[in-house]
N, C-alpha and C positions, 0 to 999 in steps of 0.2 A: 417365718410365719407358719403358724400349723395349717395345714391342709383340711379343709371342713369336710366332714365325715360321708363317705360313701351312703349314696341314696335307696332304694329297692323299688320305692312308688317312681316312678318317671310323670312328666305332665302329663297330664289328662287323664290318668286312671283316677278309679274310683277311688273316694274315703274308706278308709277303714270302718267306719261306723256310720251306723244310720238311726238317727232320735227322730223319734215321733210322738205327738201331741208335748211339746219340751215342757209347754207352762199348763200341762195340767192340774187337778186338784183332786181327783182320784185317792185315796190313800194307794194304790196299787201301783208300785214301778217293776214292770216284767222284764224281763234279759233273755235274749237270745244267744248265749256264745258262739253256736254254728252251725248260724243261718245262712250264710253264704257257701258260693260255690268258686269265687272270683280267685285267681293265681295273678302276681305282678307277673307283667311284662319281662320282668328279665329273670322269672324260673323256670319260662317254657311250660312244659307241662309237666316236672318234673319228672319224667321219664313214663308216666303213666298213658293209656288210654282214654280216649273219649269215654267209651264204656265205665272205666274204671271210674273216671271222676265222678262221673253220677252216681256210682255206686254210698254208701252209710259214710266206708269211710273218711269218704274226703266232705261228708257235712251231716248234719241230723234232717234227714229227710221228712218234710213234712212241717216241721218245728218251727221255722219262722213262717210260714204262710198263717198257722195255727194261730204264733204268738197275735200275728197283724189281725185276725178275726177275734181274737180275743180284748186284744187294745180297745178296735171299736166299740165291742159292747161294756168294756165297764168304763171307756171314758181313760183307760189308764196312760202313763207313758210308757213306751218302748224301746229298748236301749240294744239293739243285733245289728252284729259282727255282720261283715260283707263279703268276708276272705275263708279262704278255706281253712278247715281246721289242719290239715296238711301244711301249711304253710307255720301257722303257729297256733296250736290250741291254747285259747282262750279262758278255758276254763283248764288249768294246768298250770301251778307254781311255775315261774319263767326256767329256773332252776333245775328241776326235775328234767332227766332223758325222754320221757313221753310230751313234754313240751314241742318238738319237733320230733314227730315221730319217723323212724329209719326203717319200720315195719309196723300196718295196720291190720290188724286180724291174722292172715296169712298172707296178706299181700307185702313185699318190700318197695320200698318207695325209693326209688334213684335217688332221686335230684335232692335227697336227703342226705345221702352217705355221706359224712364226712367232711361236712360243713364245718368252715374256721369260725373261730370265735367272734370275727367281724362280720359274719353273712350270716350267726346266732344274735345278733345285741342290732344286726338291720330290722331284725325281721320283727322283735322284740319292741325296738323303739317306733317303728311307723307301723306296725298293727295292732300288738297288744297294750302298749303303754295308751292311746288314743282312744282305746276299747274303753278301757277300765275308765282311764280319765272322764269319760263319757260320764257312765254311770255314778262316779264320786261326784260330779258338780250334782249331776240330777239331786240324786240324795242330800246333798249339804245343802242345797237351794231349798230343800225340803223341811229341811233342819231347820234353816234359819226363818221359816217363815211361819216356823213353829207347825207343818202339818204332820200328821202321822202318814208312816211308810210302811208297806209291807212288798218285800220282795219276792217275788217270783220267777223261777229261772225256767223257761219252758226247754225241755229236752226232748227226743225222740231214740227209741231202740228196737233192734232188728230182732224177729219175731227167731230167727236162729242164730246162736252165736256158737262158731266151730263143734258144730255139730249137734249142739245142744240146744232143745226147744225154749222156747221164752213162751210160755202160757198167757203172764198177766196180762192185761189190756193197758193199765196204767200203773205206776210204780211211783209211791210218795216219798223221798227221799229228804234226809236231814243229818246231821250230824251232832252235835253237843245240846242242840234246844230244839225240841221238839213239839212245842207248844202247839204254835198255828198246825203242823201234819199230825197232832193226836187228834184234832177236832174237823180237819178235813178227811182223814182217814175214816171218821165215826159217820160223818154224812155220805161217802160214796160206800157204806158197808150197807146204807138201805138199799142202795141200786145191786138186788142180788144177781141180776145179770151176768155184774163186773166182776171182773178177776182180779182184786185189788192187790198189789203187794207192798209193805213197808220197808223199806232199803234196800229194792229188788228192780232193777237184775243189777243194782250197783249202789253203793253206798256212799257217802261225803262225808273225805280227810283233809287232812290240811295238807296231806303230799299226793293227793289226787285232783286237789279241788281247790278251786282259786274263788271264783264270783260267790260263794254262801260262806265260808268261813272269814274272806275279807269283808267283804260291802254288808254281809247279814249276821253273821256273830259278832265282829268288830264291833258293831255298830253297835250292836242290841235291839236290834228292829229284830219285827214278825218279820220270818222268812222260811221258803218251801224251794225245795223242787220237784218238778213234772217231769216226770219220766215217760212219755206216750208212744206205745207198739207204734214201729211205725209204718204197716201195711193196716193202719186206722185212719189215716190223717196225709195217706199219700195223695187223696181226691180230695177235691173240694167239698164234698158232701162233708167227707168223715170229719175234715176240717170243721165244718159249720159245726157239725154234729157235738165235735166235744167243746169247742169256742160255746155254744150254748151249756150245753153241763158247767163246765168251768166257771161263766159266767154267773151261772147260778147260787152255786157250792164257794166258792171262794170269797163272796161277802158276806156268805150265812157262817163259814166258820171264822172270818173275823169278827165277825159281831159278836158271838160266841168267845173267842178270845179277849175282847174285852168286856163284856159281861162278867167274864170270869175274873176280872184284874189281875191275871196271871201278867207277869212278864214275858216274853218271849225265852227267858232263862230260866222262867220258874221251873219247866219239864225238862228234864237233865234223859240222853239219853242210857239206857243200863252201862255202856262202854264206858260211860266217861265216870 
């Protein structure tokens, strides 16, 4: 008799996932890939610091508090990870080496080095298979009840990265369709405040990026992601702050995009 497969969750620890408002009617379903800060029980801390794990990169700091103040105001659902992205990012083909990262920014990660392919396919099958699953019922439940969907994946990024400043305040990010971020783009270009940037400080591939090219090209649904500085949105204030903008700005340019009857495929980006 074969032996049932080694565990990584033990009882009592938390879900991998956490859905909020499940049956709502929002066209808006947000994603947080890494919202959390949570490590299972039996990684320790993988060789890191207290300090260090608060640090960017063991989560997007700020980004799920942001996403839940945004949930509330348009009514949307919300579909964020609970685990750190250390353990397994989420947003990262399973496949891919930065899927479990062995080194973040300059920092190396122990309890990473040279994991067997069994303690790769644990971590795989009770965080990110659970993640994803999440957001595929949401959206197919979405599908079959005939509502329209637009995906939103809220993100957060450090004002420097290896030495180099990050200026923008928010960063609208897309890959092959660009439809819904041409006309959210046009509306935060009135707020001349902001330091708007388009596929800035990072851009979405299918070998970088997992949640917009599967659940939002796949599909053919309007889809975006938020890129938010995240020395914006480390308080509650700044939180509120852009959960109000957001709130604003992202029904005006869906309404916009369908006024336009553009498909979410009709704006092709120049790469593709």
């Amino acid at each position: 008799m074969q032996a049932p497969p080694e565990k990584l969750l033990q009882a009592g620890e938390a879900a991998p996932v956490n859905v909020e408002q499940a049956t709502g009617d929002s066209p808006f379903v947000l994603t947080c890939d890494h919202a959390g800060t949570r490590l299972p029980r039996r990684l320790g801390n993988l060789g890191l610091s207290a300090a260090q794990l608060r640090r960017h990169i063991a989560w997007d700091i700020g980004a799920g508090d942001l996403a839940e103040a945004l949930r509330l105001r348009l009514g949307a659902t919300l579909v964020s990870q609970t685990y750190s992205r250390l353990v397994i990012d989420c947003n990262r083909p399973p496949q891919v080496a930065a899927s479990i990262p062995v080194i973040s920014e300059n920092t190396a990660i122990p309890g990473n080095q040279g994991i067997t392919a069994v303690d790769a396919e644990m971590r795989r099958r009770e965080i990110f298979d659970p993640y994803h699953d999440a957001i595929r019922r949401q959206l197919d439940r979405r599908q079959q009840a005939g509502l329209d969907s637009v995906l939103v994946s809220v993100h957060s990024f450090t004002p420097v990265f290896k030495g180099l400043s990050r200026p923008w305040h928010i960063g609208i990010l897309f890959n092959r369709h660009r439809a819904l971020a041409d006309r959210l783009l046009g509306l935060l270009a009135e707020a001349r405040e902001l330091k708007v940037a388009e596929n800035r400080p990072y851009s979405v591939s299918d070998d970088t990026d997992y949640t917009i090219p599967v659940h939002g090209e796949r599909r053919g649904i309007a889809h975006v992601m938020l890129e938010i500085r995240n020395d914006l949105i480390v308080e509650s204030a700044g939180q509120l702050e852009w959960a109000e903008r957001l709130a604003d700005l992202l029904p005006r340019a869906h309404v916009a995009l369908r006024a336009s009857g553009a498909t979410p495929a009709a704006s092709m980006s120049p790469e593709q």
